[in-house]
N, C-alpha and C positions, 0 to 999 in steps of 0.2 A: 563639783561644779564644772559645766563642759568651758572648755577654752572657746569656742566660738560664739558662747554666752556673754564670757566674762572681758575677751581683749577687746573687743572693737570699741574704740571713744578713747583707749589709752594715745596717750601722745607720746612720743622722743621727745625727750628733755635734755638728754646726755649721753654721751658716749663715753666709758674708762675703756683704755688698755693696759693690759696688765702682762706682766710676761709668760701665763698661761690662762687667763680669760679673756674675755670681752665683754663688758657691761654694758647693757642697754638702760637704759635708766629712765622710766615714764611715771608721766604723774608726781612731777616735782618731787620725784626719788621718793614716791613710797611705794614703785612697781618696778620690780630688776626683771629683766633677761639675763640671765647669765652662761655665756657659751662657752665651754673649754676646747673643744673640737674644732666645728668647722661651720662657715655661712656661706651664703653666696647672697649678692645683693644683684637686681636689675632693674634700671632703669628703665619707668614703661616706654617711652621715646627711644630707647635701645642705647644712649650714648653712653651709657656706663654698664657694664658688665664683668664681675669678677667671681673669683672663690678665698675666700679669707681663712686661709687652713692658721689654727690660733698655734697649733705645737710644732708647726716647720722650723727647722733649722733656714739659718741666713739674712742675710739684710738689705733684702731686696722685697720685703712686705710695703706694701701700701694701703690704707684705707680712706676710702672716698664715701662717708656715709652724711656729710653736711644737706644734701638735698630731702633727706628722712627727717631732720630738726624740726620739731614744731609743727611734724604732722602727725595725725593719728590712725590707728589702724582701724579700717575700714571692716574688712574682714580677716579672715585666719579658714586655713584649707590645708588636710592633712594627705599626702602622697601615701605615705606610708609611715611605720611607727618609727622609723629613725629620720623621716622628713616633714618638717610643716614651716608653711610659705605664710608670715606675717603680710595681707595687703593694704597699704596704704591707702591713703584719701585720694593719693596722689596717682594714683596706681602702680606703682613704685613694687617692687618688691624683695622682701629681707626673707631667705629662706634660712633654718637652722636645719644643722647634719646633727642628728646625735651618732657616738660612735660604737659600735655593737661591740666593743673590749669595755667601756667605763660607761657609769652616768653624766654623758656630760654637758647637759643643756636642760636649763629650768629656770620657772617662773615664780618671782617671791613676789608677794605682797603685803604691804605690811599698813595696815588701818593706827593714822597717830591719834584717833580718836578713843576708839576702845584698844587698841594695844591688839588687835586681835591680826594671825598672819597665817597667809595659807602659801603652800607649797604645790607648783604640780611640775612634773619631771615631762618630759618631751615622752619620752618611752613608757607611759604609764598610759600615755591617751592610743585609744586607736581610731583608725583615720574615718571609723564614721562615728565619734564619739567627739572627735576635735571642732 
């Protein structure tokens, strides 16, 4: 199933941080992002721009992603196989780094009706497949 088929309509529901992920959590948690690497998020108005490296050392991290709550992705646009740019409604945008040493960004979803759940890795898509 291509990702440009299947994200657009999901929502941000939630955000977890964990001490080596990031969970994105749409569709009333039954659709994860999950990032171990790296994002960057922008703000289409330009007031917010970052890069959220998940395995940096120190404690000087911050995340600012309450403006993405409760919107849905519009579209999904792939750079390249270690980068794809989530677009929001809002036009907002959440890109995920995968990192070329590990797998470490993908998309689960999980159907509570028939139990049924599909997996796709960031690095499995290529960017005119995304």
């Amino acid at each position: 199933m291509k990702l440009k088929q299947e994200l657009p309509g999901w929502e941000l529901y939630q955000v977890h941080i964990d001490k080596y992920h990031v969970m994105f959590w749409f569709g009333d948690c039954h659709c994860l992002l999950n990032v171990a690497f790296r994002f960057s998020y922008c703000a289409s108005d330009g007031s917010i721009s970052y890069v959220y490296d998940v395995q940096a050392p120190g404690d000087r991290k911050s995340l600012a992603v309450d403006e993405l709550l409760r919107r849905s992705i519009a579209a999904v646009e792939a750079h390249d196989e270690r980068r794809l740019d989530l677009i929001f409604d809002s036009g907002d945008v959440l890109q995920v780094h995968d990192s070329p040493e590990m797998r470490s960004a993908w998309f689960y979803r999980y159907d509570p009706k028939d139990r049924r759940r599909t997996v796709w890795v960031v690095d499995d898509i290529e960017p005119e497949e995304a």
